[in-house]
C-alpha positions in Angstrom: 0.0 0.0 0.0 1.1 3.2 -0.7 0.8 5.9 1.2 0.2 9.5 -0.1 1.2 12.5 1.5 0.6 15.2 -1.2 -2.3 16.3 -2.8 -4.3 18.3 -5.2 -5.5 20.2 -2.5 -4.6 20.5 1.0 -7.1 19.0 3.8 -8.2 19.9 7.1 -10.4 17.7 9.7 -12.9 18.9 11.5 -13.3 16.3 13.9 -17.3 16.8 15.0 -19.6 18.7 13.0 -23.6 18.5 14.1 -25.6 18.0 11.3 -29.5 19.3 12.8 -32.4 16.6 11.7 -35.9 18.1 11.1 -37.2 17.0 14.5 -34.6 18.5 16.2 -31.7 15.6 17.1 -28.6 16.2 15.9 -26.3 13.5 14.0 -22.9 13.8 14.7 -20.2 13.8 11.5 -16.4 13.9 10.9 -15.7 16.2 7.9 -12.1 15.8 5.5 -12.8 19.1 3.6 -10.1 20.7 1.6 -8.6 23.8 3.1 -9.8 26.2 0.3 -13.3 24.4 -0.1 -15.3 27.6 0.4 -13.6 29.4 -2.1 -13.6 27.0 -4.7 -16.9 24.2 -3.4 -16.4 21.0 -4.6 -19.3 17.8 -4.0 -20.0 16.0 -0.9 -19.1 12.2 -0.3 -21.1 10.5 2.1 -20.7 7.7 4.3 -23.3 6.9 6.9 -23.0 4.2 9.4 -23.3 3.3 12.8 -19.9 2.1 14.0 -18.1 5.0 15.6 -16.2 7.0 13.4 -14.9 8.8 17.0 -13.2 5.7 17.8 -13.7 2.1 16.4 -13.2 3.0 12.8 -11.3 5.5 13.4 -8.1 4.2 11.9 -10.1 2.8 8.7 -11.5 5.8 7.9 -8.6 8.6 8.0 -7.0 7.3 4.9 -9.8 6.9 2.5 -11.7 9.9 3.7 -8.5 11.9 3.7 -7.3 10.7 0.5 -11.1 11.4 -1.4 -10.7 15.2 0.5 -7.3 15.6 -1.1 -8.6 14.8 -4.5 -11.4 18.0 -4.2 -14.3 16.5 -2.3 -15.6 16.8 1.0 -15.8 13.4 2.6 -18.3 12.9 5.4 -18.5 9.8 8.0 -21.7 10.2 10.2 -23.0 8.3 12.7 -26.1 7.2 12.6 -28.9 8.4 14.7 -28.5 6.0 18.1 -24.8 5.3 17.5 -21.1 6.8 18.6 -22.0 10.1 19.2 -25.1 10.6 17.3 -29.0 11.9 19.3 -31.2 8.9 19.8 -32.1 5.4 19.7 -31.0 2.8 17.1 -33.7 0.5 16.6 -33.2 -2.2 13.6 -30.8 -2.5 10.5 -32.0 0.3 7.6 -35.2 1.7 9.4 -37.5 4.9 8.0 -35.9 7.3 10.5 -32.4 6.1 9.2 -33.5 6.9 5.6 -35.5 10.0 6.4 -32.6 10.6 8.1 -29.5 10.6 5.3 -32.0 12.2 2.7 -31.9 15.5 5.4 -27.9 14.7 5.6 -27.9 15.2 1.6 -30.2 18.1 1.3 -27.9 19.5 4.4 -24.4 18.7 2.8 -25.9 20.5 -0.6 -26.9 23.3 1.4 -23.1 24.5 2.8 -21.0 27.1 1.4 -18.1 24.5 0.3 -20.3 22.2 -1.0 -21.1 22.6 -5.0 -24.5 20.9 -4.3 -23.6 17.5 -6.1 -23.5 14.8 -3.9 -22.3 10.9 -3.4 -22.8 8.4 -1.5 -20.6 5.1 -0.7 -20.2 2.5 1.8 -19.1 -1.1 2.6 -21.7 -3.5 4.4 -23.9 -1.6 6.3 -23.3 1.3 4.0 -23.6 0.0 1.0 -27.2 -1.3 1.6 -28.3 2.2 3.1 -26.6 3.7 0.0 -28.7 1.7 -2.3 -31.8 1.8 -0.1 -30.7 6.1 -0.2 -30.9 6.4 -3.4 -34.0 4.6 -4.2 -35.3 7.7 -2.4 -34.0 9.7 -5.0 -32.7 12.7 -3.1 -32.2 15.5 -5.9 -28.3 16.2 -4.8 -27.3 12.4 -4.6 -25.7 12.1 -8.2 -23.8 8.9 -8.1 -23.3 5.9 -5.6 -20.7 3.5 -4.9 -21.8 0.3 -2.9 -19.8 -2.4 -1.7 -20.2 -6.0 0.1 -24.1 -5.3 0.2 -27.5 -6.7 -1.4 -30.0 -5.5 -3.3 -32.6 -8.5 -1.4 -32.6 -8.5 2.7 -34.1 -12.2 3.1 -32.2 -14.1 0.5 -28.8 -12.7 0.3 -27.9 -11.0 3.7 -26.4 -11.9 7.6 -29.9 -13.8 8.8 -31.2 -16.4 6.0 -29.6 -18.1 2.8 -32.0 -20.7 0.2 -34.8 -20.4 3.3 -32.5 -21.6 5.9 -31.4 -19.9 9.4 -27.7 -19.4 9.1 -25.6 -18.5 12.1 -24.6 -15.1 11.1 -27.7 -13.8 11.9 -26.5 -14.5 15.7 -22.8 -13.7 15.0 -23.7 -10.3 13.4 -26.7 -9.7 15.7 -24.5 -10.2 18.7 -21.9 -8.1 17.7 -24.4 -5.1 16.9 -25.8 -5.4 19.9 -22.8 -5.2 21.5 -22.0 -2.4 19.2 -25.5 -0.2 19.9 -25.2 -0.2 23.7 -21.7 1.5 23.9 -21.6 5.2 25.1 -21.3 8.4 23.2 -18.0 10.2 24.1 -18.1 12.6 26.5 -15.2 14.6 24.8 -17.8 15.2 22.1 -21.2 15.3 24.1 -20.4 16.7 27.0 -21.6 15.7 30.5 -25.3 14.6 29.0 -23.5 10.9 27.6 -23.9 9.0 30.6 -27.9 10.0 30.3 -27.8 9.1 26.9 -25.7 5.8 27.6 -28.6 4.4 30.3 -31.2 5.4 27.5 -29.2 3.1 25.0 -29.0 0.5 27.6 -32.6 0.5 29.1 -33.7 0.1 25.0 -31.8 -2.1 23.8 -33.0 -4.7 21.1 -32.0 -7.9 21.0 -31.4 -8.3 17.2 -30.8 -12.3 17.1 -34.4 -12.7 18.4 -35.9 -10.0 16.4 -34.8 -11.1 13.1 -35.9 -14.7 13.9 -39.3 -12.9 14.4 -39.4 -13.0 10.5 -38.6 -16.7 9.1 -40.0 -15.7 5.5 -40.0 -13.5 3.3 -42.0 -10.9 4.8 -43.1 -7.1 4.5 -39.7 -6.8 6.7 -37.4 -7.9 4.9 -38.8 -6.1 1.5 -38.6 -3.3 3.2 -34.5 -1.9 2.1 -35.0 -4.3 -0.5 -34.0 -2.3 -3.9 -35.1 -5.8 -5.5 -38.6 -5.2 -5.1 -38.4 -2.2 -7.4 -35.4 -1.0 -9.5 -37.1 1.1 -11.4 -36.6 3.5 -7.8 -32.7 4.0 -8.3 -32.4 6.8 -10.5 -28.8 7.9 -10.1 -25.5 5.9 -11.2 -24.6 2.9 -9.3 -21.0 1.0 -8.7 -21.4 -2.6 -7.3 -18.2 -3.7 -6.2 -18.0 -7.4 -4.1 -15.5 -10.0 -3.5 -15.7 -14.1 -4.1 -14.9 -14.6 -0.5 -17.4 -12.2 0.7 -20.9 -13.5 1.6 -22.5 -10.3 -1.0 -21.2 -11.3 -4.2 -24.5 -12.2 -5.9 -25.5 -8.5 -5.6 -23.5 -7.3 -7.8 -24.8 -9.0 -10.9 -28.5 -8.8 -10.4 -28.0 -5.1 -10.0 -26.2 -5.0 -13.4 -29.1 -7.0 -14.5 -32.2 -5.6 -12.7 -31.2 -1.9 -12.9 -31.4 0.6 -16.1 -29.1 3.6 -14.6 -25.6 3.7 -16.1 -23.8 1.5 -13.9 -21.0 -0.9 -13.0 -19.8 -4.4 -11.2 -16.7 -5.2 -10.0 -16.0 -8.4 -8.5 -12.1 -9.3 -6.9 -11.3 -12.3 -5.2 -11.1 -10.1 -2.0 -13.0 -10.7 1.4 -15.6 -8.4 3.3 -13.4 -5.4 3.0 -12.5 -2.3 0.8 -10.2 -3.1 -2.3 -7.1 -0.9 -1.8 -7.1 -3.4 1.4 -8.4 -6.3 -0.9 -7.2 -9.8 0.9 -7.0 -12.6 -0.6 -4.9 -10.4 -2.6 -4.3 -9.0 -5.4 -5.5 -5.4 -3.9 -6.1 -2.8 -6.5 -5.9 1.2 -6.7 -9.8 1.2 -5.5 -9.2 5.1 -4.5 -8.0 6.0 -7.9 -11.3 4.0 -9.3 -13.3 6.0 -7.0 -12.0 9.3 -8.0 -12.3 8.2 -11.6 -15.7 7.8 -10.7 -16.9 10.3 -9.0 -15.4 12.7 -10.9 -16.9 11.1 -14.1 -20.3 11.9 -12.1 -19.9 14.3 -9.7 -17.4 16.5 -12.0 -18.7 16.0 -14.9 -14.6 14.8 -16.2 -14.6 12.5 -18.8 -12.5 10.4 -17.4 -13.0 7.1 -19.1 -14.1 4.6 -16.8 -17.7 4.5 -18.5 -16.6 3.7 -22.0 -15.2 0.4 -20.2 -16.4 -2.8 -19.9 -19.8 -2.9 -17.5 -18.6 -6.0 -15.8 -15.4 -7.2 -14.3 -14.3 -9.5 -12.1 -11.1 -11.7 -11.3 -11.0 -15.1 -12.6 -9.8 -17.2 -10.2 -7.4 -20.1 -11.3 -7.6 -23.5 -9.7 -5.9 -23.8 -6.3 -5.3 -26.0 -4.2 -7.8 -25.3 -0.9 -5.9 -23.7 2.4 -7.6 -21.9 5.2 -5.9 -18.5 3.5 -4.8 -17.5 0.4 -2.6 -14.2 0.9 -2.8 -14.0 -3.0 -5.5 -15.8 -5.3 -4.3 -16.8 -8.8 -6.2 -15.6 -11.7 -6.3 -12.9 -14.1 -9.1 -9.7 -14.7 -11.5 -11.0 -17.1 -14.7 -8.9 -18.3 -18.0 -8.6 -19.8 -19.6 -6.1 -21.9 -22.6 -6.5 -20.3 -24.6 -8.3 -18.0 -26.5 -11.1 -18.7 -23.8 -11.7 -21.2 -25.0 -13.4 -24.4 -21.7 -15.1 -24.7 -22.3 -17.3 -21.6 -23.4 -20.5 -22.2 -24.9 -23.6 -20.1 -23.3 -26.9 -20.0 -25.1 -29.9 -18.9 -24.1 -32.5 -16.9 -26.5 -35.2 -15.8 -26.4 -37.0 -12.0 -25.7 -41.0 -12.8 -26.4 -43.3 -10.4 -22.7 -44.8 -10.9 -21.9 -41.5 -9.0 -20.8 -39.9 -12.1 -21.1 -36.6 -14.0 -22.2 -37.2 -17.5 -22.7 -35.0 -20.8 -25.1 -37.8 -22.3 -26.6 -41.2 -21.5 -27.6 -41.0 -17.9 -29.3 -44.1 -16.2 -32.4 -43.8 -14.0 -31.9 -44.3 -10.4 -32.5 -43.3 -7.1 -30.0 -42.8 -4.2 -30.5 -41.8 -0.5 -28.1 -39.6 2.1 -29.0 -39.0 5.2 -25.9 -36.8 6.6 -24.3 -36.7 9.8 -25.3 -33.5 11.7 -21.9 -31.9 11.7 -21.0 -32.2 7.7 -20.2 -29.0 6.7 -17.4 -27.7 9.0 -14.9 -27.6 6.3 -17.0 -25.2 4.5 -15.4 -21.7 6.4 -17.5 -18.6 7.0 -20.0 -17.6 5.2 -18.7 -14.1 4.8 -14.5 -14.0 5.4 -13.5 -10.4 6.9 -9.5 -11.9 5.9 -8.9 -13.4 9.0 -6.7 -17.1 9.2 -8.7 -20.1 9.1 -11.6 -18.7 7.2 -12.0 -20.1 3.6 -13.0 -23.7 3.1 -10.7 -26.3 3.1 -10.4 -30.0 2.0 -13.5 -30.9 1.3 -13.1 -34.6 1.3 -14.6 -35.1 5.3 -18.0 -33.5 4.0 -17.4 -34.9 0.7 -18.0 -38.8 2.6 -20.6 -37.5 4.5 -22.4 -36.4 1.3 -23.8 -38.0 -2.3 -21.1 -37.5 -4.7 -21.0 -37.1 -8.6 -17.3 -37.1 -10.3 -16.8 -35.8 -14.1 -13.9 -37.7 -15.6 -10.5 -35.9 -15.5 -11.2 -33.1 -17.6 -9.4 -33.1 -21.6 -9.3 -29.7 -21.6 -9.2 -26.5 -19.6 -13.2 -25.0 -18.7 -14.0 -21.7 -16.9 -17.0 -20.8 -15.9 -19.0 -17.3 -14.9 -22.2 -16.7 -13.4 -24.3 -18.7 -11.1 -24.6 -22.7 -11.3 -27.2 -23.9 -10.7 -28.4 -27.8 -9.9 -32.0 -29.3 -11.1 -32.6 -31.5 -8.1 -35.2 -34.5 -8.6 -35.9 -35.5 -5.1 -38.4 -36.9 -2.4 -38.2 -36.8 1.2 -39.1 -38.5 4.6 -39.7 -35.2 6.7 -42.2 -32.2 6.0 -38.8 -29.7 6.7 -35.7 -30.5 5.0 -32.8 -29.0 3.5 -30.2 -29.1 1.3 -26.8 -27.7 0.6 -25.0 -28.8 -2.7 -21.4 -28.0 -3.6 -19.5 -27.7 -6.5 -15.7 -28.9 -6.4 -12.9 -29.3 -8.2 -10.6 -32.8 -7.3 -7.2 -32.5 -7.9 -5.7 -36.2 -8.8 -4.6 -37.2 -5.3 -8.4 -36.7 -4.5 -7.8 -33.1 -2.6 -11.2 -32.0 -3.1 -11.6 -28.1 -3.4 -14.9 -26.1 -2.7 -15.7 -23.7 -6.1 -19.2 -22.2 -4.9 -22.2 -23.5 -3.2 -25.5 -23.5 -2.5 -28.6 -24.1 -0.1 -32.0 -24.4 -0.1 -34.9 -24.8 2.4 -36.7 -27.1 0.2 -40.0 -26.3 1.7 -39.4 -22.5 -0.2 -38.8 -24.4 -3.0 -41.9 -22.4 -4.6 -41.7 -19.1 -2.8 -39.4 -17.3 0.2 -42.8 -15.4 1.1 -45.0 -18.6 1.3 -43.2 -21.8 2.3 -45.2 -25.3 2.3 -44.2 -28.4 3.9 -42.8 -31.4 2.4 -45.7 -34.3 1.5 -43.1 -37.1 2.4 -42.8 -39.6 -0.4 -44.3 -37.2 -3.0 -41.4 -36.6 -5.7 -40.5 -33.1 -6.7 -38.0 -30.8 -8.9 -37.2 -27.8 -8.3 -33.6 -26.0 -9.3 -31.3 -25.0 -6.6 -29.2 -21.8 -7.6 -25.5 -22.0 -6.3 -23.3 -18.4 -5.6 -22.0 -16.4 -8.3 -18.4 -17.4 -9.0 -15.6 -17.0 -11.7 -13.4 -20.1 -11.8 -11.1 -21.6 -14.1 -10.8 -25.8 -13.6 -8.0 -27.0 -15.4 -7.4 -29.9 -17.6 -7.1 -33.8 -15.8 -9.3 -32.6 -12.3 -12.5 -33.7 -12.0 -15.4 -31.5 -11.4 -17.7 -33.2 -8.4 -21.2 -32.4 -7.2 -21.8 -32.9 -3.6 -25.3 -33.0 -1.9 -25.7 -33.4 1.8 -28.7 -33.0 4.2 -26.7 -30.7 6.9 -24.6 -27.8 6.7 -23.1 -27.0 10.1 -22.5 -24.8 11.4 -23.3 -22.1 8.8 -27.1 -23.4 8.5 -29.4 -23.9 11.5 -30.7 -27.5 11.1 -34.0 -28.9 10.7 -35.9 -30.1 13.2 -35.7 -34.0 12.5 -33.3 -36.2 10.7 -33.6 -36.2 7.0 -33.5 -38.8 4.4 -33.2 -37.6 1.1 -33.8 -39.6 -2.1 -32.3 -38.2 -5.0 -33.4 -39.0 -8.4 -30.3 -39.9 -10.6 -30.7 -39.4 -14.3 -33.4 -36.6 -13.8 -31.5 -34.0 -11.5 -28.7 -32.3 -13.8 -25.8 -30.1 -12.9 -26.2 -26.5 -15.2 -22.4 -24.8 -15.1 -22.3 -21.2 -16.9 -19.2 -21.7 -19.4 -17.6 -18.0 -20.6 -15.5 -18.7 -23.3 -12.6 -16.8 -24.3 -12.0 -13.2 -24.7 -9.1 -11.4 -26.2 -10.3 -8.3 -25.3 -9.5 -9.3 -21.4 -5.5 -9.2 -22.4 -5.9 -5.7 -22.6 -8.1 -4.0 -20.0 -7.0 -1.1 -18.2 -5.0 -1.9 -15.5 -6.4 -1.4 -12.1 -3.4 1.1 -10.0 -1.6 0.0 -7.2 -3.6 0.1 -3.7 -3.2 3.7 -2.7 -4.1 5.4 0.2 -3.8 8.8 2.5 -2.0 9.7 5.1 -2.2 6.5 8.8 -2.1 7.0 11.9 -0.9 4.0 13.5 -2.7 3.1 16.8 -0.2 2.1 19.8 -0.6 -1.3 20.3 -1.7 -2.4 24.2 -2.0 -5.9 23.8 -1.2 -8.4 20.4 -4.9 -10.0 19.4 -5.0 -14.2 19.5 -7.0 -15.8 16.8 -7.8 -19.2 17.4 -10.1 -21.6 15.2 -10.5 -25.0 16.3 -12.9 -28.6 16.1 -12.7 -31.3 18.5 -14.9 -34.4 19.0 -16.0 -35.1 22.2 -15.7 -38.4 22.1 -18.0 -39.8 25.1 -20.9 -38.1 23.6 -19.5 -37.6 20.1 -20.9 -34.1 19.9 -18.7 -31.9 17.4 -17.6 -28.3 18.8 -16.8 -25.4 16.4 -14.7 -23.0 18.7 -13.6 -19.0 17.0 -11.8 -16.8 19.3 -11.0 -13.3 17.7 -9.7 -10.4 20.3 -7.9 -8.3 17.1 -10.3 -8.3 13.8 -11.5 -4.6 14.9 -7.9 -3.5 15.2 -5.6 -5.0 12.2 -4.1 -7.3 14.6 -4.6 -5.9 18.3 -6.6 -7.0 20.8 -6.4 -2.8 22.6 -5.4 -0.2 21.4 -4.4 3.7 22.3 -5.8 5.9 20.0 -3.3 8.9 20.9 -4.5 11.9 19.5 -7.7 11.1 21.6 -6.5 9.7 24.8 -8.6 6.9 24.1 -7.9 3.0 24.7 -10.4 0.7 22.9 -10.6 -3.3 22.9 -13.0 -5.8 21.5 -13.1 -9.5 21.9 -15.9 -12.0 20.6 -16.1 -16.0 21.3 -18.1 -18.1 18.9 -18.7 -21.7 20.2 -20.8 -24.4 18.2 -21.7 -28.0 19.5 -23.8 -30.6 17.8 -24.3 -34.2 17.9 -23.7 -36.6 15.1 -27.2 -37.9 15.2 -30.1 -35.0 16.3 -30.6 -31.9 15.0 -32.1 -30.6 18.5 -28.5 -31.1 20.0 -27.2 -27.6 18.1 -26.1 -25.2 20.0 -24.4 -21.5 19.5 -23.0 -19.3 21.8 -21.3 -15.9 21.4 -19.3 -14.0 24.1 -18.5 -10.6 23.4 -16.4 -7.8 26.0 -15.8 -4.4 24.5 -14.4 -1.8 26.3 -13.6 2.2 25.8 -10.8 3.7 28.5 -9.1 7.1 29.0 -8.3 9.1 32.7 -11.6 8.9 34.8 -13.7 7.3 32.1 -13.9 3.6 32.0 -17.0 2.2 30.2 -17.1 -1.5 29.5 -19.7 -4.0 27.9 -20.0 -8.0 28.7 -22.5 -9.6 26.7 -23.6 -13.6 25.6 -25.8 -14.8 23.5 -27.2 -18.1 22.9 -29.3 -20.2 20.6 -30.8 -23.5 20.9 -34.2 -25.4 19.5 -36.9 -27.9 20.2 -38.9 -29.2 17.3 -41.6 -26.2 17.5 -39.1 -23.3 18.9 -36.0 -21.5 18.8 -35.2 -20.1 22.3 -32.9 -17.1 22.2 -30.7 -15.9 25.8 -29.1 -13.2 26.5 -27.0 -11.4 29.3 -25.6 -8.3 29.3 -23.7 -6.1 31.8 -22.2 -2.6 31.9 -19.8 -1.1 33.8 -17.7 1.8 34.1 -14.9 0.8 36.0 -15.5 -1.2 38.7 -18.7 -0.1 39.5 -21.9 -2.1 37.7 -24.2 0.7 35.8 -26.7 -1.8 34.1 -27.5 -5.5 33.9 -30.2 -7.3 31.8 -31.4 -10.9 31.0 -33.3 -12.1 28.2 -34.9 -15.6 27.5 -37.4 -15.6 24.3 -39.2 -18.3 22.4 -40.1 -17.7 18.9 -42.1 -20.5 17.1 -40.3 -22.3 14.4 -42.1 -21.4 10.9 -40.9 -24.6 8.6 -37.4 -23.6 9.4 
């Protein structure tokens, strides 16, 4: 990465600026402007979240911010109302308020002196859902987006559900915003009034985990943020960018394909993080693409990047699998647009041999009933670029799992879009689901996980209206795997694998599931791009640039620790995560120095299950976050826990707050929430 120290045009921070809403709270906002701004306005850049820009993201944001400032904008982080330092109460992911919110945030950042009126709006995650969702308001200053490891669809492409199926993110990510929206507004910025608004936080605090199980299907909730249910809405410019390992890739082209605004999709083989800090690498100059953009848009600069293609992404080359890949092969490959009419489908049918075959099939029908715990080579469901989190050797789930081989491929085959496998099948249980994998066996049988995919198969119809299972009654329905670009190479063998379980990214179904799969019928469908020459000369991306860093002292080194272990008296499986340094690019605390301000976070994720019974799952999340400087000490303790009978899910919680050793609030929560074919 390099870092730049001169710019276009010199910047000053101004570290807190109050924005005033229209029913009088007031949004708190750090401000990058550039030092002659009011003489010569140039357009707003904003990015609206709710994760502290006084302190946790901090370090993260100085060098983009700074480095957008320095190239003639004025870029905005503001917390969002109920969080860091922000007036009120935060309530759910993308509310009303939040929206009604950022369109007053616009039609404020239009409004100053240095600001030429044009705006734009950006964000990873959380901010690049409310950036879509923002602009499908259509705000008359928002000109352009960027939005990054986010989804156009709430229910079937986000943290909670995937196919119809609970996954364990939604209590990983619930936990950790929970955790998140109870911490204290700093009293360097609000003054004596942030213990009062602390309590207020921690006397209303939502248990996310249990409100998102609230909604199994897909209801009025979850359309609600969901650009999917009408395109048509976003008027201005969008840039999808998203990442193989990330769990958002799919968003990027169904908004090439669902919207009719000038836009773009960039895909990299990078995790749930920014570009210029893309890992697996190769990172790219995402800054310079920015500017290019914005200025394209917000500038009105022809600077090229719209005469290019529409859709990019990096084509990964086979690898071998490994818990990290500091660089994944490939090369950029594109797409003139999206569909592409180049893309083709290439059939393979399921024999009952256990083969993969172009032609000449035999009927057949073949049964799996998988052990609870297959799937825990499969990584996370969304890598941030920590150690341990991509899927490795797939050949324990692989035996726990129907398999179909190819023969060793004659020749090289690469593959874009989304696979997608026509599944012939009956079933012993009224809820059951699926997961199916595509991978790629090397010859001494390392079996390598390409993409996936899982399905509830009583939403085998509809997400909104789900029907059970009539056992013994035979069905079809097509199971859509995740978007990937992959390159198998000649003599490895291309294997189908379909299991029952998926643990523990998928919540499992209430019973024990025997699936009988109907060989001959059910058919692989793989996307096949053929070559380009075009791709041999697309505009290089830069190197990964960035502004100025301030390095945080570091207080104490963060411990990552991934582990499974059998217990073998009861044979239960535990999944263990310990993380004290993801916030902090390696540290478990840290001193922020130029605000006297020390700041940890540590989170435990602990999985158990049984080979046998799906009632044995358990998760569990511990999470202690703390904020520290001369005579103020706050500090959070929280755990979360899920479990299940055949009817409910039953969600705990405990949380404690302190500031130093004196106890300032303590809660407990125990809910049951009906299970809903789930």
């Amino acid at each position: 990465m390099k870092t730049v120290s001169e710019f276009p045009r010199a910047v000053r921070i101004i570290e807190n600026v109050w924005i005033p809403m229209p029913d009088g709270a007031r949004l708190a906002a750090r401000i990058w402007l550039p030092e002659d701004a009011e003489a010569d306005p140039v357009p707003a850049l904003l990015e609206y979240l709710p994760y502290r820009k006084r302190d946790f993201m901090r370090a993260r944001d100085e060098p983009m911010h700074h480095y957008f400032a320095g190239h003639g904008y004025a870029s905005v982080r503001v917390d969002i109302r109920g969080s860091g330092d922000s007036d009120g109460l935060i309530a759910d992911e993308y509310t009303e308020i939040e929206h009604d919110d950022a369109t007053a945030v616009i039609e404020w950042l239009a409004a100053q002196p240095w600001c030429s009126s044009a705006v734009g709006m950006f964000g990873i995650s959380w901010g690049g859902f409310n950036s879509l969702q923002v602009a499908a308001r259509q705000p008359d200053a928002l000109k352009a987006i960027i939005t990054l490891c986010a989804a156009d669809d709430r229910y079937a492409d986000d943290a909670h559900y995937m196919g119809g199926c609970l996954i364990n993110e939604n209590l990983i990510w619930g936990s950790a915003f929970f955790m998140y929206h109870l911490l204290p507004p700093d009293p360097a910025i609000v003054g004596e009034r942030w213990r009062e608004m602390w309590v207020q936080r921690l006397e209303n605090a939502v248990l996310f985990p249990a409100e998102w199980l609230r909604h199994q299907r897909r209801d009025d909730f979850w359309k609600h943020g969901s650009v999917c249910e009408d395109y048509e809405s976003v008027r201005c410019p969008v840039y999808a960018v998203g990442g193989w390992a990330d769990g958002y890739s799919n968003a990027v082209p169904r908004l090439l394909e669902g919207l009719s605004v000038p836009r773009k999709g960039l895909i990299g083989p990078w995790a749930h993080t920014y570009p210029h800090n893309g890992y697996p690498g190769p990172a790219i100059g995402f800054l310079q693409e920015a500017v290019r953009w914005w200025d394209h848009w917000l500038k009105d600069i022809d600077t090229g990047i719209m005469d290019e293609p529409v859709y990019r992404v990096w084509m990964q080359d086979s690898a071998m699998p490994q818990p990290q890949y500091d660089m994944r092969p490939g090369r950029w490959v594109a797409e003139e647009s999206w569909p592409s009419p180049r893309i083709t489908e290439h059939v393979l049918a399921l024999d009952p041999s256990g083969s993969l075959v172009a032609d000449g099939a035999g009927e057949g029908r073949l049964e799996i009933q998988s052990p609870q715990p297959t799937g825990v080579t499969g990584g996370s469901w969304c890598a941030m670029g920590s150690e341990g989190e991509m899927p490795i050797d797939q050949r324990p789930d692989d035996g726990r799992s129907l398999v179909f081989d190819t023969d060793p491929l004659d020749a090289p085959l690469e593959i874009l879009g989304a696979p997608s496998l026509r599944l012939v099948f009956d079933c012993d249980r009224p809820v059951a689901h699926v997961a199916v994998r595509l991978n790629e066996v090397f010859p001494d049988g390392t079996s390598s996980r390409v993409t996936y995919g899982i399905l509830n198969l009583t939403h085998r119809n509809s997400h909104e209206h789900p029907e059970p299972i009539i056992p013994g009654d035979r069905y079809d329905v097509s199971i859509p795997l995740n978007h990937i670009a992959h390159a198998f190479v000649r003599g490895n063998r291309i294997r189908v694998a379909i299991s029952t379980a998926y643990w523990p990214m998928v919540w499992p179904e209430p019973e024990p599931v025997t699936l009988g799969v109907h060989a001959g019928a059910s058919r692989l469908v793989l996307p096949v791009r053929p070559a380009r020459g075009e791709d041999d000369r697309l505009r290089p991306f830069g190197l990964p640039e960035s502004g100025p860093v301030r390095r945080a002292q570091v207080l104490r080194s963060s411990t990552l620790r991934r582990t499974i272990e059998r217990d073998l008296p009861t044979g239960d499986v535990i999944y263990r995560i310990f993380d004290d340094g993801g916030e902090f690019d390696g540290a478990a605390l840290v001193r922020l120095e130029d605000i006297d301000l020390e700041v940890g976070f540590a989170m435990l994720q602990r999985y158990r299950i049984s080979e046998t019974d799906p009632l044995s799952a358990e998760a569990e999340i511990v999470a202690h976050t703390l904020l520290r400087r001369a005579e103020w000490a706050p500090e959070l303790r929280g755990r979360i826990t899920l479990q299940a009978t055949a009817h409910d899910f039953i969600v705990t919680a405990k949380v404690t707050a302190n500031e130093g050793l004196s106890e300032v609030y303590a809660r407990e929560w125990e809910e049951t929430i009906p299970r809903d074919l789930v």
